[in-house]
N, C-alpha and C positions, 0 to 999 in steps of 0.2 A: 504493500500500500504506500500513499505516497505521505510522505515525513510534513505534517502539519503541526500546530501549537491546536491546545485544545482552545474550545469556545471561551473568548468572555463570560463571566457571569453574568446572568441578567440581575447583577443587586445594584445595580448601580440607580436606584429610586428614590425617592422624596423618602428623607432622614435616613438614606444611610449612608453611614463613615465615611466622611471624605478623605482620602488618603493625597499628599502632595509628593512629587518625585522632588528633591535634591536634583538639580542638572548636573551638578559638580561631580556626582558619585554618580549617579545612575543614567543612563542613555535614553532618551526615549524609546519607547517599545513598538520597535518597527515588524508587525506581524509578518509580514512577508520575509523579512528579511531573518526574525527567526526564525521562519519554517524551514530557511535553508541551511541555516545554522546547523538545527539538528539534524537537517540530513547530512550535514558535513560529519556529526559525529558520529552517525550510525555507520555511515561510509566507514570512519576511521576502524568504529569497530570493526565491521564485519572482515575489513580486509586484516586485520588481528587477527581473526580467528581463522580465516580460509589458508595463511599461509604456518606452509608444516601440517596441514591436515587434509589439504585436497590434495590429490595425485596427478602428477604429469607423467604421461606415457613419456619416454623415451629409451626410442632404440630398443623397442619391447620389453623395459625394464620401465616400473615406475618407482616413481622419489616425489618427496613433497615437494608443494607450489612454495616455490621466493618468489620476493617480492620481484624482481626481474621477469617476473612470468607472465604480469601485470600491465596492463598498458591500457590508462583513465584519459578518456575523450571529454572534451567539452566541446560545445557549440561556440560561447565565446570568451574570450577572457574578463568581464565585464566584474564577474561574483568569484573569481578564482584562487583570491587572498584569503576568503571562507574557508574552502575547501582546503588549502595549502596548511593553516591555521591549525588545522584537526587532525592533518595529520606528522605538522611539529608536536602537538601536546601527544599524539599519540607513540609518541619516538618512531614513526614509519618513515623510513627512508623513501626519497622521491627526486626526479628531474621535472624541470616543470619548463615550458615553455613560454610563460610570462614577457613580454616586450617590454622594453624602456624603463624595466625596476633598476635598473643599476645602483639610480644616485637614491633611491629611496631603500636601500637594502642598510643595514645597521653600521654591517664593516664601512661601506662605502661613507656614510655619515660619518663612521669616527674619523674617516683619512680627512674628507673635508675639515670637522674643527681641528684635527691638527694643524690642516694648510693656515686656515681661520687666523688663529694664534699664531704660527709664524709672520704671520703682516699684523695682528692687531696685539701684543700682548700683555696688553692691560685687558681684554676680552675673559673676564672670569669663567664664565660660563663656557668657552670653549675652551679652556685648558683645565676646568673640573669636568667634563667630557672625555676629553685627552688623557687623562692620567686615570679613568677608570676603562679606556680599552684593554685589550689585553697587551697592548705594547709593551705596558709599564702596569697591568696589574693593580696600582693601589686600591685598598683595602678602605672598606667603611670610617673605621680608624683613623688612616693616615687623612681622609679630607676633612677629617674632622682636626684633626691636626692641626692642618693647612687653616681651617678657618678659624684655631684661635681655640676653643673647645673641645675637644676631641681626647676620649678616654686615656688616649697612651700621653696624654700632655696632663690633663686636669682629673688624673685617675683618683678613684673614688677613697676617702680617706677615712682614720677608722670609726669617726663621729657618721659617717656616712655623706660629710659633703666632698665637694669636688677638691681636689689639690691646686694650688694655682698654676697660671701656666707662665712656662719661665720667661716667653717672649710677652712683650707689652701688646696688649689687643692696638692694634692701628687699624681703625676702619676705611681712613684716607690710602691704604697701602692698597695695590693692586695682588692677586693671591698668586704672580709669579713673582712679584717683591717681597712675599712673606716665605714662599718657596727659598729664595735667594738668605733669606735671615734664617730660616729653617738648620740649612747648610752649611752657614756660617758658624753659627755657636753649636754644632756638632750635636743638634737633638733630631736631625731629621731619620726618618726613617730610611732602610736598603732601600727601598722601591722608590721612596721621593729623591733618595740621593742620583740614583739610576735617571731618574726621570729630568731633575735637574742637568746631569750633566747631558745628556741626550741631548735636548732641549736645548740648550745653550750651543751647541755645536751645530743644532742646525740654524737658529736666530741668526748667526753669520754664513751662514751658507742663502739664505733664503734670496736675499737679493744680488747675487753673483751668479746663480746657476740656471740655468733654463728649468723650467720644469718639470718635465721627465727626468733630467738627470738627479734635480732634487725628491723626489720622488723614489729614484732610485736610492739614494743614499737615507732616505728614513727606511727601506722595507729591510738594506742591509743590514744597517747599522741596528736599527731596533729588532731585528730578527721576527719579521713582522709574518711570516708565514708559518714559519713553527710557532707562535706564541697562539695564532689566533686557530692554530690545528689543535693546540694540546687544552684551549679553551672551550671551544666550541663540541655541541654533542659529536659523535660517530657519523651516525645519519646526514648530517648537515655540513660537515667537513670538505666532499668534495666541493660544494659549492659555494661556499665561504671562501677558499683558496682562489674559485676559478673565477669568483666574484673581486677577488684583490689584483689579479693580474687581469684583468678587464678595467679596472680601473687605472691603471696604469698603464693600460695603452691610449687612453683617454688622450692622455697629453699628447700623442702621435697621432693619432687618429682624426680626433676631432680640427677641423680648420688647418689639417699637414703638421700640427704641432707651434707651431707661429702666432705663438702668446709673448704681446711685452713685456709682461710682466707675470708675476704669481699673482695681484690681484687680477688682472686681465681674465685669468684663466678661470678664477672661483666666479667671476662676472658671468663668466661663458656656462660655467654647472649651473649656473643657478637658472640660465634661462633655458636650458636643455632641462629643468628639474618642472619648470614650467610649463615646456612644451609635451606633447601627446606622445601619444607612446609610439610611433611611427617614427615619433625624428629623435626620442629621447636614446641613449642607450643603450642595449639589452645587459641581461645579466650575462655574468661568463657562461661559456661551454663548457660542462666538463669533458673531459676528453676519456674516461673510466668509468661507466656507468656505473660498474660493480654491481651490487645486488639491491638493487633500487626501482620503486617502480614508476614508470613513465607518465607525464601528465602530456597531452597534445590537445590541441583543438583538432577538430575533424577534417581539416583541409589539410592540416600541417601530416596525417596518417595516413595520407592516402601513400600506397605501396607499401607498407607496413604493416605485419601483421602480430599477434602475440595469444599465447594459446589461452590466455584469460584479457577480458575486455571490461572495463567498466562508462557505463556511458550514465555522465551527471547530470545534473539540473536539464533532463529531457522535458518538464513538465513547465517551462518558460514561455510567458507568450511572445508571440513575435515582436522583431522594435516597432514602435507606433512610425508612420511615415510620420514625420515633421513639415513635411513641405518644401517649398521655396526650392526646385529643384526641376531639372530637365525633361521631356516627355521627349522622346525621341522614335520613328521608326523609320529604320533604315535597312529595306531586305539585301540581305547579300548578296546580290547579283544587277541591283541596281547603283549606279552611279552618282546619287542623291539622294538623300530620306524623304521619304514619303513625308514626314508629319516632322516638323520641329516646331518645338513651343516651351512657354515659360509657364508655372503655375506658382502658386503659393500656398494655399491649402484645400479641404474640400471643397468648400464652395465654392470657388473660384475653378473648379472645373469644368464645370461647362457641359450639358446635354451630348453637342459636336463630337468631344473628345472621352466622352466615357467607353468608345470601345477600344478607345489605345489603352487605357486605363484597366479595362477587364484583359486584354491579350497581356499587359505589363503584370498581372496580379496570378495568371496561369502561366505565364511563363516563371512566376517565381513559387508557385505552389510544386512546380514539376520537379526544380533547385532543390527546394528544399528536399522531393523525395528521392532525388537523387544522392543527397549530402547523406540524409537516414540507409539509404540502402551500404555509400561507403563507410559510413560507422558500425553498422552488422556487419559488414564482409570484415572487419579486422579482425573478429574474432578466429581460432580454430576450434575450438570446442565449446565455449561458456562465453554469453553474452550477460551481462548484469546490466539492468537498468534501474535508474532511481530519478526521484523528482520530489520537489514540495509543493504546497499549497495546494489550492482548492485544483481540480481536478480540469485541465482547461481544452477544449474541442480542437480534435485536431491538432492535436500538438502529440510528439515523438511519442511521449510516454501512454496516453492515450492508443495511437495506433498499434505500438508493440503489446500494450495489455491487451486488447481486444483478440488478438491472436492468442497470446500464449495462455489465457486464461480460459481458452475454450476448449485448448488440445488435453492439458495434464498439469496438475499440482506438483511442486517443487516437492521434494521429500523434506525437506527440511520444514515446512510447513504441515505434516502427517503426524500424528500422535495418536496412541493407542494404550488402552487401558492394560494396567497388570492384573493377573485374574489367578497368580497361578502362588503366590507367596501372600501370609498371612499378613495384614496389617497391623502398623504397630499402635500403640495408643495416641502418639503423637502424628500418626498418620488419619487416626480415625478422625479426629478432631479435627482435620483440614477435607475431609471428603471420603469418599467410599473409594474412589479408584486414582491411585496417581499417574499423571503421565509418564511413559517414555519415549524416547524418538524411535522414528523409524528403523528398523533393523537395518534399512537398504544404507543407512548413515555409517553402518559398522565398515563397510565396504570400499572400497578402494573407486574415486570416485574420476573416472579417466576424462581429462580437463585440455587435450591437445598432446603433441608429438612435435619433440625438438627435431632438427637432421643433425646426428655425430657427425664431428669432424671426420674429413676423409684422412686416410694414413697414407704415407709417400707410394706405395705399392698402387692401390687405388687411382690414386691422382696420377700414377703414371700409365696405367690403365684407360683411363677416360682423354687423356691427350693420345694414346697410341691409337684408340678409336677416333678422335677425333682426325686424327692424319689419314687413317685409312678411309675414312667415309671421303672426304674430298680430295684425295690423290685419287679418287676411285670414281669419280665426277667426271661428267664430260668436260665441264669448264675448271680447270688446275687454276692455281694460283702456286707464285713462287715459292721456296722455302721462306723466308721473311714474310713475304704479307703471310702464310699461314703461321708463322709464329704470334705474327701479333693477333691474325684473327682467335686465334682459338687462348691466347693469353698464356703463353709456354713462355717458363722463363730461357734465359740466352743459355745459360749455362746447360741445359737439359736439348735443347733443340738437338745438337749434332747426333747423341747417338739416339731419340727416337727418329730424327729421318732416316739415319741407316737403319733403325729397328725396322722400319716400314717400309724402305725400300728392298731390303731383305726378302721380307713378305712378300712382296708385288713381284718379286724376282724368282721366286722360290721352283721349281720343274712340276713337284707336284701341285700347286696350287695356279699354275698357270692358267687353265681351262676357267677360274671363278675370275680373271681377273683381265684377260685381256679378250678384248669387244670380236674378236674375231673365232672364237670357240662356242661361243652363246648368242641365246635368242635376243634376250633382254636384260637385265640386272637394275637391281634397284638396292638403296643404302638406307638404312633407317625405317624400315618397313613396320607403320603401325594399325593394328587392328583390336578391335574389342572382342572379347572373351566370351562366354557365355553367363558369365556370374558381371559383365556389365565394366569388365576393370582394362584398360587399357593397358596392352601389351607390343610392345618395340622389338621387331629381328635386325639384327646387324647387317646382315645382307640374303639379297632375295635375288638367285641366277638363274633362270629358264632356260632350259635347252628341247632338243624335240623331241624326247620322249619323258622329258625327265624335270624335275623341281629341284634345286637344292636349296636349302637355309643353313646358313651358316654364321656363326655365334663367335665372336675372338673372346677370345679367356687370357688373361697374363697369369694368373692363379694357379692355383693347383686342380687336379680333377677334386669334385663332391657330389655328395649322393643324391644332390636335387636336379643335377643339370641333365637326368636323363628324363624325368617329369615335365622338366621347361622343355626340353626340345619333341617330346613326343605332343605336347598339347600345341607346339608349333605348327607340327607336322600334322595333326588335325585341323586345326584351323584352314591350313595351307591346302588338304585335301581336298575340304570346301570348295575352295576357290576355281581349284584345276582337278577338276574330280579322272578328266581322260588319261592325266600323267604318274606318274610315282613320283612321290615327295619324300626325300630324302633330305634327313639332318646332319649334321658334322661341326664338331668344334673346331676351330684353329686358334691352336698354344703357341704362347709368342715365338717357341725356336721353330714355327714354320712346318711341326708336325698335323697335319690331315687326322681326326678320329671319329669314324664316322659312329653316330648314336640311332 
């Protein structure tokens, strides 16, 4: 069902309890936008509980679902800071495809107040920012310190009040001028002293060095990617790192790097921080997904598949047209648009143009069923769908329930009574029968099929086939262009073209391969099965009384390859019922073994 907040209460009548919200502490209570809330967190759970418990087929061996097995669709990025949200608190690791968050990402904030303070540093509030990153670590403590009051200064004495603090409170003093007094009369703390000296090293750098180069020398010098790895959860590590080196090519990047200055440059984030998410940023790539599961929007998936799918806030209504925008039709094959016009909003449509308007509203009905059909095909096994609020026409989640809710119940939604063990007393007193799940839950619940890596033997296999199908062509290509068509590295080419030339050259296999012994031949020959499954022969030679199939093996002989080539050779009977259909393997040293 779809994740909603329950009803207000109808008590809201003449004399009862007015209750007033604090804005300070509490949010107003946006229903919609908690509906999605907690679908963000049932999301969070349920994907808790699916991985290590569902089963992925692979390689006819299964093992539990990782989070890598995972791959969360949205429509748009619009509510995706929700979702992301639920599943930081749920510690589930995730990439996400978010646009233009760079400079709103936390790391990227603290580099900012660093920059901030290197040009302002009387700027309190960006170097009590600064000194609580993980650059420099300080502690509750020490900025309490810093401000004059702080436990480890005016620690608690044995009447129970404060100890004095050795330095004189200056409220006139700026808190890297009391940083500086700190240091001086020897009561600062490792981590203010650390901070201090940092600090002061780049104060003098800050107006001598371009910006990327200074940039470079705080991530050195402050050790800024091991600090904020050994900070930061597990989960969120990769992208915290590839969020810190995306910010640092900012200064390259952005405008070729050709900033006058370091304020110039903070000038330049601040109106990239402004701008839409199109021209702002993005976050870093990771380049190591490791065991994390993937957020995309539906467009960004298409080619991409993963043997568990979850598709979010399907239950969204579409954007409202706003207006003020183009009416255009222009068929493809004409030289001019039929219709071009300006409108504004509904009423300003006009009688005239309401059928460009209905052709504009089914061509985008048909998009939309398009985009749904490529958000179901990512799946390989397991489609998930979820939504909030009130239940809305026509919308994803609506279409997919109508289907699935007519064919069969999820087991996980089945319960059945125990009937066969006594109840206890503390049983009785809750009901006569307790639920259990479904038996079918005990079971191995098969969720998609990885492909294993191919082994060097294999892959030398599938390029030796690849040579001989198109050296076996009427139309060749050179040694080169077929290196690069079939993707063989340099080092491997010389000896499969001799492996292959070999073959083509061989006395006994002469008759399969040159055009003047046979009717016909054909490479790659595919036919369906009777069980409906698509089946591939390596090569198919006709001669005038006779059929041969023949099958290249680089392997050793096994006990199934006499089953393949007999149901070959059935098939093939079909075909050519007036000939004899004969099988035969060929082993790469050029040996004939007929099957």
């Amino acid at each position: 069902p779809l994740a909603d907040l329950p009803a207000a209460p109808a008590g809201a009548e003449a004399g009862a309890e007015i209750k007033l919200r604090n804005p300070l502490l509490e949010a107003y209570p946006d229903r919609e936008e908690g509906a999605r809330e907690l679908e963000a967190r049932q999301f969070a759970d349920k994907i808790a509980a699916l991985v290590g418990h569902w089963q992925i087929s692979d390689e006819r061996q299964q093992r539990p679902a990782q989070y890598a097995d995972i791959m969360v669709l949205v429509r748009r990025r619009t509510h995706l800071k929700i979702y992301e949200h639920a599943l930081r608190c749920a510690a589930i690791p995730f990439l996400t495809s978010r646009r233009g968050g760079l400079l709103n990402t936390l790391e990227a904030s603290d580099i900012q107040a660093l920059l901030t303070f290197l040009i302002t540093p009387f700027a309190d509030l960006a170097l009590a920012q600064t000194l609580r990153t993980p650059l420099f670590g300080c502690s509750d403590e020490d900025m309490m310190l810093l401000a004059g009051a702080g436990s480890k200064v005016q620690g608690s004495s044995s009447e129970g009040e404060l100890a004095p603090c050795p330095l004189p409170l200056a409220p006139h003093l700026s808190w890297w001028q009391r940083l500086q007094q700190l240091v001086e009369v020897e009561t600062a703390t490792p981590a203010l002293l650390r901070a201090q000296r940092l600090l002061q090293g780049w104060l003098a750098l800050a107006d001598k060095l371009p910006v990327h180069d200074l940039l470079d020398h705080l991530y050195f010098e402050g050790d800024a990617q091991a600090r904020y790895a050994a900070a930061v959860p597990e989960v969120m590590r990769a992208t915290v790192l590839a969020n810190l080196q995306a910010f640092l090519e900012i200064a390259l990047n952005v405008d070729a790097g050709r900033y006058p200055s370091l304020p110039g440059f903070l000038r330049e984030l601040a109106e990239l921080r402004r701008a839409d998410d199109n021209e702002s940023p993005d976050e870093g790539k990771v380049s190591q997904a490791g065991n994390a599961l993937r957020i995309y929007t539906v467009h960004e998936a298409k080619g991409l598949e993963a043997p568990i799918v979850w598709l979010l806030d399907s239950n969204a209504k579409p954007p409202a047209d706003k207006g003020f925008d183009v009416l255009v039709d222009w068929p493809t094959d004409a030289k001019a648009p039929a219709h071009f016009s300006l409108y504004t909003d509904r009423a300003s449509r006009g009688a005239v143009r309401e059928h460009y308007f209905e052709q504009d509203a089914a061509l985008a009905q048909r998009e939309d069923l398009n985009l749904l059909y490529v958000a179901m095909t990512r799946a390989k096994q397991a489609l998930l769908v979820s939504g909030s609020g009130k239940l809305v026409e026509n919308s994803w989640f609506e279409r997919i329930a109508e289907v699935a809710t007519s064919e069969q119940v999820h087991p996980l939604a089945r319960m059945q009574p125990v009937q066969s063990a006594p109840l206890s007393p503390q049983s009785a007193l809750l009901g006569s029968q307790s639920p259990l799940p479904d038996p079918r839950l005990c079971a191995a619940l098969p969720v998609g099929a990885r492909k294993a890596v191919m082994s060097d033997a294999q892959r030398y296999g599938v390029w030796l086939h690849g040579l001989m199908e198109h050296l076996t062509d009427a139309v060749q290509g050179g040694e080169e262009e077929l290196r690069r068509k079939l993707n063989i590295p340099v080092e491997q080419m010389p000896a499969l073209w001799q492996h292959a030339q070999d073959l083509l050259n061989a006395p006994a296999l002469a008759r399969f391969f040159d055009a003047r012994h046979y009717l016909s031949a054909a490479n790659e020959v595919a036919y369906v099965n009777a069980a409906g499954q698509l089946r591939r022969m390596d090569r198919l030679v006709e001669f005038a009384g006779e059929v041969w199939v023949l099958d290249y093996k680089t392997g050793e002989r096994s006990a199934n390859q006499a089953a393949q080539m007999a149901e070959y050779r059935a098939a093939m009977q079909a075909i050519h019922p007036g000939k004899v259909v004969r099988c035969a393997l060929i082993f790469a040293n050029g040996e004939l073994s007929e099957v």
